[in-house]
N, C-alpha and C positions, 0 to 999 in steps of 0.2 A: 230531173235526174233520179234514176234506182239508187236506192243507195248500195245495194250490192252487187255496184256496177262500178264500187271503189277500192282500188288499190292500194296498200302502203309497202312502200320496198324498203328495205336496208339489210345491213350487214348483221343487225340484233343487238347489236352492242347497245345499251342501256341509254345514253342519249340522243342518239339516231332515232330509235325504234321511238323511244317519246315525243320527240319533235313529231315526226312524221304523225303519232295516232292522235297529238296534242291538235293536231292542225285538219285532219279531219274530222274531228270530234267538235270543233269549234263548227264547223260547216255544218254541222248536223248530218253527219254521212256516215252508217255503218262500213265500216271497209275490209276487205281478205287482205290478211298478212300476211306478206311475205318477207320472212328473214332468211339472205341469201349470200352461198359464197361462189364468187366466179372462183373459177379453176382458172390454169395458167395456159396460156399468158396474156389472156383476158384480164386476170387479177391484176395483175401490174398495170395494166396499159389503163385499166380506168379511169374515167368515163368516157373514152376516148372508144371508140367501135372500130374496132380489128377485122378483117375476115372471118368467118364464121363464128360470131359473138351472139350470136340471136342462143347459140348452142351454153354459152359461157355459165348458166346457171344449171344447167344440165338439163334430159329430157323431160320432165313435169313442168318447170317453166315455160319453156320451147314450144312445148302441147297448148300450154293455158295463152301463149299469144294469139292464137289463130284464133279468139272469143279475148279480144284485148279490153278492160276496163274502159267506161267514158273516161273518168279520171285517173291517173298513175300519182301518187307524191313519193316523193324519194327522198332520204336525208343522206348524206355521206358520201361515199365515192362509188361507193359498190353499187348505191343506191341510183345512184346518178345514174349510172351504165343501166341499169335494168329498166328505170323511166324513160331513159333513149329509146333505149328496144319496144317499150310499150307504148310511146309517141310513135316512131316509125312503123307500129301494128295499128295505130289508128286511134289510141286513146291520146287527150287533153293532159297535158306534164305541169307538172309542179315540180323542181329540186329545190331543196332546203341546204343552205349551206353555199360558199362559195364552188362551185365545183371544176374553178382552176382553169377553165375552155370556154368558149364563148359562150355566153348566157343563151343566146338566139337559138341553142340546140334544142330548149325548154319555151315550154309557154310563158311560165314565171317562173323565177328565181325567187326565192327568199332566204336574205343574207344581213346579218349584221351587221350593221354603221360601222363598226370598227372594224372590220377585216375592206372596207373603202371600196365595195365592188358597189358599181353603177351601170345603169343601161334603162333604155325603154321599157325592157318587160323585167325589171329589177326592183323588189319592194325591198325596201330598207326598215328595219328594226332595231330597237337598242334592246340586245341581250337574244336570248332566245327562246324559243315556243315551248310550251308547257301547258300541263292544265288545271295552273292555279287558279280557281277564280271565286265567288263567294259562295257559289252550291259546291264546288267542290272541297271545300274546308268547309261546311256544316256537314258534310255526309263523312268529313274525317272527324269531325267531333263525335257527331254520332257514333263512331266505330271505335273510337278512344274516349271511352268517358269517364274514366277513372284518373286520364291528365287533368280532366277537370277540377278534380277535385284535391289539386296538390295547391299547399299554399301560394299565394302570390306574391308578387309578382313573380310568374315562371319565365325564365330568362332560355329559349332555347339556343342552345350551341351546335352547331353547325362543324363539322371539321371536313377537309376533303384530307391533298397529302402534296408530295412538292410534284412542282411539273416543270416544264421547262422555262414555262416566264416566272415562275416563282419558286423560292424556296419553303420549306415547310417544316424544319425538323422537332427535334425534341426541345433544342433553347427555344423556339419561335413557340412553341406551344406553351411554356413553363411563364416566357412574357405575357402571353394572351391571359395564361392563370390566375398571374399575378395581379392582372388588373382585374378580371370581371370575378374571383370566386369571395375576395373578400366584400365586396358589395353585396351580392348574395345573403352571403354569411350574416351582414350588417342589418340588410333589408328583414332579413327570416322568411325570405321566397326560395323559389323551389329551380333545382335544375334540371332541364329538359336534354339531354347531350345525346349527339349521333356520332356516327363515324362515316367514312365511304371505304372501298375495297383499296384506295390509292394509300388511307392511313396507315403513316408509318407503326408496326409492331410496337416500337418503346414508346410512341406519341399514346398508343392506344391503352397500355399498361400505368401508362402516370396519367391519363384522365382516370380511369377505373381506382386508382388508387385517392386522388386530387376530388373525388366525386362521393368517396363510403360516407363521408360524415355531411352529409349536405340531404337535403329532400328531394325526391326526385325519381328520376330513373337514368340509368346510362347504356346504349344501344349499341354495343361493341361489333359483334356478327352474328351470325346464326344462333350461334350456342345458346344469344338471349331471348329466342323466340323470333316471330318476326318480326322485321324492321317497322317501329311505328311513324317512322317520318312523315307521315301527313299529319298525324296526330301530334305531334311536335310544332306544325305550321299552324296547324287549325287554333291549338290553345294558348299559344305563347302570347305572353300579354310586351316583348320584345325579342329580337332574333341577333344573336351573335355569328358572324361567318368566319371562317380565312377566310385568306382571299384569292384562291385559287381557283376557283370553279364560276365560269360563267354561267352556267345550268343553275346551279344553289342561288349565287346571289338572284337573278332572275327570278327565279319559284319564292323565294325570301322578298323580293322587293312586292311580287303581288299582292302579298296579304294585307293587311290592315296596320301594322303596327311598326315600331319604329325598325330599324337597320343598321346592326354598327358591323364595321370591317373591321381587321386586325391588318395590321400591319400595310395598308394598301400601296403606300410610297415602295413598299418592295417588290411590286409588280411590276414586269414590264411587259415590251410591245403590243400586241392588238389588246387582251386582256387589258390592260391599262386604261388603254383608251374608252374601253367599257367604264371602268371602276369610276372614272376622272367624269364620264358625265353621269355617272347616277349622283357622286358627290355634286357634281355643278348645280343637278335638276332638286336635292334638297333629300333626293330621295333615303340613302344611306348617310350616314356619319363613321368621322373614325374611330374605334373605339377606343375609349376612355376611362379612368376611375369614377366618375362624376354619372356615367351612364344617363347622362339628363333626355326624359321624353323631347318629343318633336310632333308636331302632327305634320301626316304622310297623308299622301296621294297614293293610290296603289297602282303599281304597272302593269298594266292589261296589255302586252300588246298582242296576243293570241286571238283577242277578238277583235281586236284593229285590221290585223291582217287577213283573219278571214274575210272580213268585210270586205276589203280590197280584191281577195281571192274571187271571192264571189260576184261582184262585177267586175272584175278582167274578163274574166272568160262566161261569164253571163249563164251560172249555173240557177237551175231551178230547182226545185223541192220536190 
């Protein structure tokens, strides 16, 4: 297979768009992105093919089917609909994510054990695709090497914000404080802390403030430069999450070092069921004043699935 004879579709939103290039990247496949929004009422009916849907990304997509990719991957629903259209032009599908319709629309599905979707041409993974893995944290150290040299042990913290299976707010964060900043403090290690765009404004004002007397750095938005979070993964000698975000714990659970959750019993539905076996498998812990190591096993399944990927459909080099 060309490798730019590879598609990735989604809608661009930030976890889509990395699944999708997480998952060709593992295959060793350069791929053309495409971040796309159908127009109505294509938009809505996704992934589902309406009358004249082949139109629905508008004319540049529509042109680029008549020369369709060998392969399409798609993450998301927007994504799903345009790997249809690139399947029914003649390329090899891949959708990432449940995408709600019968799987058999796709050559392969790949979907998280906790959202329970099953089938013949369905690979199942705990958590989801990214691309953690041990060249990818040496070339994040590489490119942050001044984490390095912050004392140890550097404790990175993680924050997302509330969603719907969980809450997030300012008490939930002020608990999390409570337990991990005076250990820090005790140890005389260093804090590595991020934010996501989900973080609540006063969660992100009382870390900034929770963080001036401590070693480290704190990665609020923009204003601090750009966002070092690889370099936060790559040197952390342990990683603190919430536990809101399947995407972080995932990129979190691949590394090398230990994993603690906050608050996880306040999670619910599919998410939970994430949280509940990475606790089963040894991989994370919940987080505690005691912060005691563990040794981990890192979760690769980005190159589990490729491999899968790769003979389903019996791709070559």
């Amino acid at each position: 297979m060309q490798a730019a004879r590879v598609w990735t579709l989604s809608d661009g939103h930030a976890g889509n768009l990395r699944q999708a290039a997480a998952l060709a990247g593992a295959l060793g496949l350069e791929a053309h992105d495409w971040q796309l929004d159908a127009r109505m009422p294509w938009r809505l009916a996704a992934p589902r093919v309406l009358p004249g849907a082949r139109e629905a990304f508008g004319a540049t997509f529509a042109h680029a089917l008549a020369q369709p990719p060998q392969l399409a991957i798609g993450c998301g629903r927007q994504g799903a609909l345009a790997t249809r259209l690139a399947g029914a032009a003649g390329a090899r599908t891949v959708q990432i994510l449940d995408p709600r319709i019968d799987p058999h629309h796709w050559d392969l599905v790949v979907a998280p054990g906790h959202d329970g979707l099953r089938g013949d041409n369905v690979l199942t993974l705990l958590g989801s695709l990214h691309p953690v893995d041990d060249a990818w944290l040496a070339t994040a150290r590489d490119a942050h090497p001044a984490l390095g040299a912050l004392p140890g042990p550097r404790t990175a913290l993680l924050l997302g914000g509330p969603s719907r299976h969980v809450e997030f707010d300012l008490a939930a964060f002020e608990r999390l404080a409570a337990t991990l900043l005076p250990r820090i403090t005790a140890e005389g290690g260093s804090l590595l802390a991020t934010v996501s765009r989900r973080t609540p404004l006063d969660v992100v004002t009382a870390l900034r403030a929770r963080a001036a007397d401590l070693p480290g750095m704190c990665w609020t938005g923009p204003g601090d430069g750009a966002n070092p979070y690889a370099g936060l993964l790559a040197w952390a000698d342990r990683i603190v999450c919430s536990a809101d975000s399947v995407n972080m714990l995932s990129e979190a659970s691949a590394t090398r070092v230990p994993v603690f959750v906050a608050e996880p019993e306040g999670v619910r539905g599919r998410p939970r069921r994430f949280i509940d076996a990475l606790l089963a498998r040894g991989r994370v812990r919940t987080l505690d004043a005691a912060l005691a190591p563990f040794d981990v096993e890192p979760l690769r399944e980005t190159a589990r699935i490729a491999t899968l990927v790769r003979e389903r459909l019996d791709l070559r080099d």
